[in-house]
N, C-alpha and C positions, 0 to 999 in steps of 0.2 A: 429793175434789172431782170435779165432772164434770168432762166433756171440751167441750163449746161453747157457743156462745150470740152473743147481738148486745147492741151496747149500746143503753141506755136514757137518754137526756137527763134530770136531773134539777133544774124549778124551780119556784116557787112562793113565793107571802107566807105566810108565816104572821102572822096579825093580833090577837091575843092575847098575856099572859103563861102563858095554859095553852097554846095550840098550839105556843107555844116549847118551853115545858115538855115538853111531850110528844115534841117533837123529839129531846131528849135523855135520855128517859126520868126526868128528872128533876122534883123538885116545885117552882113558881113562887118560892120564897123564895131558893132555888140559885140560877138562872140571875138573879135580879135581882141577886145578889152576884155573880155574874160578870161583869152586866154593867158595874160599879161598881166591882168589884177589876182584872179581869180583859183589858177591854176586848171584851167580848161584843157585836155590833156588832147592837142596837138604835136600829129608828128613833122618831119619834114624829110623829103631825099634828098642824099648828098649832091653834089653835083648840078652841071648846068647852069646858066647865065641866071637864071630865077629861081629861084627857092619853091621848089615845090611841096606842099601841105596836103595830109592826110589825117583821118582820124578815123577809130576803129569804134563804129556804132555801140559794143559792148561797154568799151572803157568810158564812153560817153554817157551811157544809164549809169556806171558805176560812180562818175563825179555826181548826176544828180541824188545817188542814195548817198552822198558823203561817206565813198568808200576809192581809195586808191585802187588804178588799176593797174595791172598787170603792165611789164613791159612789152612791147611787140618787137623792140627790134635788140638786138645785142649790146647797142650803147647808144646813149644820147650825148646829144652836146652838154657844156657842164653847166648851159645857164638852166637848162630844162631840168637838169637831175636838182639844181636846187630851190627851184620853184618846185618840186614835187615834194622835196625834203623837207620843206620847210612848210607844207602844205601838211605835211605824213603829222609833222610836230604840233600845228594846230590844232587837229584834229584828236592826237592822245588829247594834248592838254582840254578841251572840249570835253571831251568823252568825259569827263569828269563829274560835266552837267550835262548828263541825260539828255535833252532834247536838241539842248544846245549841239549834239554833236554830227547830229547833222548839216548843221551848218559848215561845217569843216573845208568842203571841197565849192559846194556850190556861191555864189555873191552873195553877200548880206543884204537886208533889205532896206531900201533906201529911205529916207526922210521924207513922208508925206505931209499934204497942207494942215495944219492945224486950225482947227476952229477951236471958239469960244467952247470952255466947259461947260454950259447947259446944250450946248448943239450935242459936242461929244456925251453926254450923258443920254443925248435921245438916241444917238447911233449904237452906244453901248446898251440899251435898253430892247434895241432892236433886235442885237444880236439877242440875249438873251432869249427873245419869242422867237428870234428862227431859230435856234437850238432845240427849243421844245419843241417843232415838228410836230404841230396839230392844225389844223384846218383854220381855229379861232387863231392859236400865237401865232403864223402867218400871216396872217388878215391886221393881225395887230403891231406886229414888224412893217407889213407895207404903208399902215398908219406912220409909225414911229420914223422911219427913214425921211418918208417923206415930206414929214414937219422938220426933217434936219437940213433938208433939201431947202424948202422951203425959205429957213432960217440964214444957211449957208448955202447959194449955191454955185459955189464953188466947191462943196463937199465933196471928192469925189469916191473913196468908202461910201458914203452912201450911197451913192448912185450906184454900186457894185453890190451891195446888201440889195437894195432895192430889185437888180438883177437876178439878185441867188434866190430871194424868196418868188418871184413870179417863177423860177424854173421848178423849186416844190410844189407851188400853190397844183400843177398841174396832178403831182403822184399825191395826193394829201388832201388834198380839196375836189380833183376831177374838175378842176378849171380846163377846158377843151386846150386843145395846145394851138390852133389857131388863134389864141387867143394869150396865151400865157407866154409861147417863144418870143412874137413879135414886139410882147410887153419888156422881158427880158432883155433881147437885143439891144432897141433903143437904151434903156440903161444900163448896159457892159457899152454900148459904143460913147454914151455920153462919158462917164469913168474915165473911158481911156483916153476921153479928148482932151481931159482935165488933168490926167494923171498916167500917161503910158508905160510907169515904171511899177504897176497897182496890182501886183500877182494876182488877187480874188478877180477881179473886174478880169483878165487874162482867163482865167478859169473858167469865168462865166463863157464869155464869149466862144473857148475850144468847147465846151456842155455846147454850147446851140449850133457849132458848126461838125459837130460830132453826132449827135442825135437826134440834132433837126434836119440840118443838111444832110445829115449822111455822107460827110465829106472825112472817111477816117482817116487819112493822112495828115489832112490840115488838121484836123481835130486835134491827133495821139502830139503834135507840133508844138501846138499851141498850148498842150498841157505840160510841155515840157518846157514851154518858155517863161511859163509861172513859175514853176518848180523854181528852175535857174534861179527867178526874180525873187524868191524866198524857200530859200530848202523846208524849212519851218512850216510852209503852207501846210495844215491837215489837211483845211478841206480841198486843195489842189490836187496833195495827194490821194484825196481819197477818189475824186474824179478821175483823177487816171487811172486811178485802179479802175472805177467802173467800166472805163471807156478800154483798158486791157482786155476785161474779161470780156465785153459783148465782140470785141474784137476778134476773140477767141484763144489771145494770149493770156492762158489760167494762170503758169508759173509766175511770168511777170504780174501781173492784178495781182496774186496772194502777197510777194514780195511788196507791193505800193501799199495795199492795207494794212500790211504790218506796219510799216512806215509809219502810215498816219495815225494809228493807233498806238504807236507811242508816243507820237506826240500829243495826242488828248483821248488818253486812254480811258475820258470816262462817257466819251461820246456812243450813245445809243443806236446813231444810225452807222456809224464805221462796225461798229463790233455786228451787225443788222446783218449789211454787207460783206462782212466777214465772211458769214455762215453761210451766203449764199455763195460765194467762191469758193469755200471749202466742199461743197454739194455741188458742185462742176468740176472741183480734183477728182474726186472719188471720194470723198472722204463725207458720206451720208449722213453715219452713225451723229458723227462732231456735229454736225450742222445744223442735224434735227434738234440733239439737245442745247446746242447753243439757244437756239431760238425758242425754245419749250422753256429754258430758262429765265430768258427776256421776257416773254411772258409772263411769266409769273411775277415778276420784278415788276411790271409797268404793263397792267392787261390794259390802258387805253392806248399803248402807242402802235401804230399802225402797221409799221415792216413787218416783224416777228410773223403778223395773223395771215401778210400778203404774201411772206413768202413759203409759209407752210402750208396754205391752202396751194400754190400753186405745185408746191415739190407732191403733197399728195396725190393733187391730179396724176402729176409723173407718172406719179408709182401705182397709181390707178387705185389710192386708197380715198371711196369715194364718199363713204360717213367723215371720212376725219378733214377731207377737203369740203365740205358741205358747211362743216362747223367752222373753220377757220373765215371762209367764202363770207359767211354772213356776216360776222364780227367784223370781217375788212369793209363790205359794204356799210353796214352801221357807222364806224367810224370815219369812211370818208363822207358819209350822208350824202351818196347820191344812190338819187331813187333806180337810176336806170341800173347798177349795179346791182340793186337789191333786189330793184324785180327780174331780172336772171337768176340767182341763185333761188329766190322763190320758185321761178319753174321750173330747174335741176332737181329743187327736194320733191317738187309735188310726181316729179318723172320719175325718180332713183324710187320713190316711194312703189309709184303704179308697174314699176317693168324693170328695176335694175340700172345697169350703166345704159345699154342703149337706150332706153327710154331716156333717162336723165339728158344723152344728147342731143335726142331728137329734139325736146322741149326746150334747151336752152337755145338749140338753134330756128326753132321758128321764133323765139321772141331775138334772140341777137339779129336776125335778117331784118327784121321790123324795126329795130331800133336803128340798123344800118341807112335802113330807106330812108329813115325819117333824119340820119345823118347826125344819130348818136351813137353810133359805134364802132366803131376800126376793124375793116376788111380782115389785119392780120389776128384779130380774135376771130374771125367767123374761120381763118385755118384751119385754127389751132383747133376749134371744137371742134371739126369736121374731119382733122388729123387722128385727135385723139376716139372719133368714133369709127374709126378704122375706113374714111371716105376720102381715098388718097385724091382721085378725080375731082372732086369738088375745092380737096383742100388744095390744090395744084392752084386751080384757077383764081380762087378766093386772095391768093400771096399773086396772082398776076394783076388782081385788081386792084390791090395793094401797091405795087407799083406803080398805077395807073396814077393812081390816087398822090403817091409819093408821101406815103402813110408813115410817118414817123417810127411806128413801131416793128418796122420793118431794120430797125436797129439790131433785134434779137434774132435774127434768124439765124444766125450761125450757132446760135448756143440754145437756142430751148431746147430743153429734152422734152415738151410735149411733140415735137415735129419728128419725134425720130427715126420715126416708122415714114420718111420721107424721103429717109437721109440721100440712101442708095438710090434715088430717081434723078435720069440725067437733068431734066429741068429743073430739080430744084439745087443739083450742083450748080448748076447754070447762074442760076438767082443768088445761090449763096456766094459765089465769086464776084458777081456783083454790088452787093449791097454794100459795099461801103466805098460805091465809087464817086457817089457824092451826085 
């Protein structure tokens, strides 16, 4: 995740069963069963030979956070007020258990295949190492999935595990993303060949059409179509939180974290990501300590050290982004990573911040050539060394390239001293047109 951005109000009608549709990446025969089973809050005008259907984008997020929305029009018909009513009543009685209450408004989630209990014990053992979020418990989830695979394959959770951990292995390990997305994909699209009703596998696949493709429509869609497929999903939600925030929708992303972080509120990397949305409200002070505290709690786990190295850069505090920088490089164990931040201390040491950038950017161009590096890092250094020219073109090659990390341009606040240049308004209106 980047590091800032502002938020973005989101409302509108959608006045179709396709523009709904499409709201949730979903095809019109779905969402009218939702509206029907579900309590999917569709309206309709009076009048006319055809029934015509509208829905108010707002009231639409609010079924998915399992919260009644508001009326739009002065009266409904009496079948709609009592599917709402009786929607309003599940939802108390719910609320009763806690996580359970989100489920309230959104469809429950459906009956998938069952395997044999040693298959299910490798897929739950799997889960387990992707939770940890370490370079080895990854490596050893892609293991695990894949003897369930193996075992059953018809499994399709696994083939969806199998998805989620190649899209980590990429922030956790520095597996190249040429290499991690296209792994991922194949297993979200096998999942859902097995299993189209699979929220995580749904998830997966809006992650890679979101931050691979760069396709934020289809992406923010398709994380809403999981949601739907399991209000309950954490890690869904916590995906659209991330894919909010880079989007540059801060309110809504804070709103999805909290979400998911009640529902597995003892999760490391939600509460991670937390801090970093709350460091793009404005809200610094929380941020830092949240993360300084995570630290201390668990010095091997990864977020906490990447994203206080990076908010220091921000702040242009360059000893305390230096210390952070190394421990993130150490723990993903990649050398390219480490020998950058080696050249920033051997620069910060001999001349201060500009030296530190000079040095990190002859060795970032060298690792570029050599095509271990990402054009939108060589910006970003070249932003933060006050080299708007350079940083300009570095983000045009970046698109050349169609550089993945060109996901964060609307929100790092390392770029900010760019913000006001019409080219890179240009770019940032762009970047999430897929």
């Amino acid at each position: 995740m980047a590091l800032n951005g502002n938020g973005s109000g989101r409302s509108g009608r959608l006045k179709s069963w396709k523009e709904i549709a499409a709201f949730f990446g979903a095809d019109e025969r779905t969402v009218k069963r939702w509206e029907v089973k579900r309590g999917l809050p569709v309206h309709r005008l009076p009048g006319g030979a055809k029934s015509t259907v509208y829905a108010e984008t707002a009231e639409l997020e609010l079924w998915l956070k399992g919260e009644p929305a508001a009326s739009a029009e002065a009266a409904r018909p009496l079948q709609r007020r009592s599917v709402r009513i009786a929607a309003a009543a599940a939802l108390l009685v719910a609320a009763a258990g806690g996580a359970l209450a989100l489920r309230g408004f959104g469809p429950a989630a459906p009956t998938h295949h069952q395997p044999s209990q040693p298959v299910a014990d490798l897929y739950f053992a799997g889960r387990y190492n992707f939770e940890r979020r370490t370079p080895e418990s990854l490596n050893r989830a892609v293991q695990l999935f894949g003897e369930a695979i193996r075992r059953d394959p018809a499994y399709a959770e696994a083939y969806a595990g199998l998805a989620n951990c190649h899209l980590l292995l990429r922030e956790y390990a520095g597996v190249p993303d040429t290499i991690a997305y296209p792994r991922a994909r194949a297993a979200a699209e096998r999942a859902l060949a097995l299993d189209d009703s699979l929220a995580d596998a749904h998830a997966a696949q809006a992650f890679i059409t979101f931050f691979y493709d760069r396709n934020f429509a289809a992406g923010l869609s398709g994380f809403r179509r999981a949601i739907a497929l399991d209000p309950a999903s954490a890690g869904a939600r916590h995906w659209y939180a991330s894919a909010l925030y880079h989007a540059g929708d801060v309110p809504a992303a804070l709103e999805q974290i909290n979400a998911a972080q009640r529902l597995e509120p003892q999760s490391q990397s939600i509460l991670a990501d937390k801090a970093l949305i709350l460091f793009a409200a404005g809200r610094a002070a929380e941020s830092i300590a949240l993360l300084r505290q995570m630290e201390a709690a668990d010095p091997a786990y990864l977020s906490p050290h990447a994203y206080l190295a990076g908010i220091h850069l921000a702040q242009s505090d360059y000893p305390a982004y230096l210390a952070e920088e190394r421990i993130a490089a150490r723990l993903t164990g990649s050398a390219d990573r480490q020998s950058i931040v080696d050249a920033a201390t051997r620069g910060y040491a001999a001349g201060g911040g500009p030296a530190m950038f000079e040095a990190m950017l002859e060795r970032q161009r060298a690792l570029y050539a050599a095509g271990r590096e990402h054009a939108f890092d060589l910006a970003v250094t070249y932003a933060m060394a006050g080299r708007q020219r350079e940083a300009m073109h570095a983000l045009d090659v970046a698109v050349h390239d169609r550089d993945p990390y060109l996901v964060g341009l609307r929100i790092d606040s390392r770029l900010a001293n760019l913000r006001d240049l019409p080219d890179f308004q240009r770019l940032a209106l762009s970047a999430g047109g897929g």
